[in-house]
C-alpha positions, -999 to +999 in steps of 0.1 A: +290+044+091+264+056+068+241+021+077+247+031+110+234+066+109+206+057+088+194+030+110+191+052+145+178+080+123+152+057+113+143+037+148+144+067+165+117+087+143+095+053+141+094+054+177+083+088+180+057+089+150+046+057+170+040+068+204+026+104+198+008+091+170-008+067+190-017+096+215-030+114+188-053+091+180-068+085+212-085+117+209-105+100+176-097+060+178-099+041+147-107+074+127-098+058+088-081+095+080-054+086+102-041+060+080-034+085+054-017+109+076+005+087+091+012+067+060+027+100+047+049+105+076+067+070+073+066+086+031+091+110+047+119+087+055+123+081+016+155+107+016+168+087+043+171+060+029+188+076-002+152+073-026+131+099-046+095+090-045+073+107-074+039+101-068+013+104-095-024+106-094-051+106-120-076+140-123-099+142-096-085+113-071-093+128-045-133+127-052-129+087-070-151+077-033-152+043-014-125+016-037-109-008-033-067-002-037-046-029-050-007-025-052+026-044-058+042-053-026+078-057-034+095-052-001+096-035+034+106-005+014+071+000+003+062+011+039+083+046+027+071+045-012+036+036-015+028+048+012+030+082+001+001+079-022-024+065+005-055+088+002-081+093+029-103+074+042-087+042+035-071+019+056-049-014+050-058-049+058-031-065+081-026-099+096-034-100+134+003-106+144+012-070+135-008-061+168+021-073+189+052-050+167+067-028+196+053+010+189+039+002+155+013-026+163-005-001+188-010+027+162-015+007+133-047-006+152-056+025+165-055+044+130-083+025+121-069-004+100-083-039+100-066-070+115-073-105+102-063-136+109-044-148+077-031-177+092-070-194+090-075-204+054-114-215+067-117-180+077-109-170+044-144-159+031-154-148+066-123-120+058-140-108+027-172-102+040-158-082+070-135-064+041-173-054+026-191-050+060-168-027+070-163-003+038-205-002+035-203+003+079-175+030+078-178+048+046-140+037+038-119+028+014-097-004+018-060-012+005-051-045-002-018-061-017-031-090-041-001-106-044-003-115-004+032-118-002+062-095-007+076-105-042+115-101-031+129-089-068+107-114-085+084-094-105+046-092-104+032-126-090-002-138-094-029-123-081-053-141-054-088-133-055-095-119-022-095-084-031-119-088-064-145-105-044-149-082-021-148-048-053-179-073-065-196-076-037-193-043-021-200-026-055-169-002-057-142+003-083-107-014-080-082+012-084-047+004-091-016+013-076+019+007-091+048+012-075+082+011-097+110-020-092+128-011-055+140-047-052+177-045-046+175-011-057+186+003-017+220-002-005+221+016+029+256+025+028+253+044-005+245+077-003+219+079-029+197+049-043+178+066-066+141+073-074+116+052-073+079+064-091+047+054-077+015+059-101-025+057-093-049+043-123-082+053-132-104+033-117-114-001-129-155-008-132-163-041-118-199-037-128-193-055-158-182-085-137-201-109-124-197-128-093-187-160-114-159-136-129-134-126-104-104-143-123-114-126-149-107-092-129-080-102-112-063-109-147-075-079-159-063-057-134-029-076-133-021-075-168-027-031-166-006-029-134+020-053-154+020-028-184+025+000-163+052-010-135+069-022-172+068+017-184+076+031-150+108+008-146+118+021-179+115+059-173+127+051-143+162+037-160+163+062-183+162+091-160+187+076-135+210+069-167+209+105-178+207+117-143+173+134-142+162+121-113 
């Protein structure tokens, strides 16, 4: 019963956020600082689902300027988790297919985020340079998942290189965001599923890298978002254990 409830409570705000938020938009179309505001109202159907989302930023986040976001993608859930950290103006970097989701396609183009064809490996550094055109163009910041694929429960994956070349070539900091284990961690028909912590780094410098060096940042910045999802996870166990959540 609980599933159910939870699942019309859910459809039925998407579709609302959707369509007004589309509306919304078409007073400023493809304004970036609507990815931020609606990425926070999909952060509000955490309690829904039964999660606490901390979010944590570093001093002075707010003024870090045009970056490039990386994050662990772990599931759909991240939609209500990471999501809630999302500062403006940065959008997200989606495959093309997303345009054609009932409701959500519409407004995710709309809010200003970029579309690529993901499916066209020769298109591949054609992707990166419209990644840089468009945050040197639009004065934005872009958030990418360098995994490129959800990693279901199975930890931090590799990294691809995608989102290092374009840091290099656009001249702007990777920050990195970590987002604490969620895999397996909702069941829908439990009341509460506990908390979940997402955490903003400093920003990394790529100035010291050179355009032969991108694995070289990519390992870099994997092995400190490793480290930290490691610590989170842990405070994370220990707080649920002793019920401070």
């Amino acid at each position: 019963m609980l599933f159910i409830f939870r699942i019309i409570i859910v459809v039925i705000y998407s579709i609302l956020v959707c369509v007004f938020g589309s509306l919304y938009c078409l007073f400023s179309p493809r304004n970036p600082k609507h990815v931020a505001t609606f990425g926070h109202l999909f952060g509000r159907l955490a309690p829904v689902f039964g999660l606490k989302v901390e979010t944590r930023l570093p001093q002075g986040a707010e003024k870090f300027g045009n970056a490039i976001y990386i994050a662990n993608h772990q599931s759909n859930y991240d939609m209500v988790t990471a999501s809630s950290i999302v500062l403006p103006p940065t959008v997200t970097v989606g495959k093309k297919s997303l345009l054609w989701v009932p409701f959500f396609g519409l407004l995710y183009w709309l809010a200003g985020n970029l579309l690529i064809d993901r499916n066209n490996r020769a298109k591949a550094h054609g992707t990166i340079a419209e990644v840089v055109k468009q945050i040197q163009k639009r004065n934005i910041s872009v958030w990418m998942f360098p995994e490129g694929t959800r990693s279901r429960g199975r930890g931090l994956l590799p990294f691809k290189t995608g989102a290092f070349h374009a840091a290099i070539a656009a001249g702007v900091p990777i920050i990195p965001v970590c987002v604490s284990n969620n895999a397996n961690k909702v069941n829908l028909n439990r009341l509460r599923n506990g908390l979940v912590i997402v955490e903003m780094l400093p920003p990394v410098d790529v100035s010291q890298f050179g355009k032969d060096q991108v694995r070289q940042l990519a390992t870099h910045c994997r092995e400190l978002m490793a480290a930290k999802i490691a610590e989170l996870d842990k405070e994370v166990a220990e707080r649920e254990a002793t019920g401070r959540v």
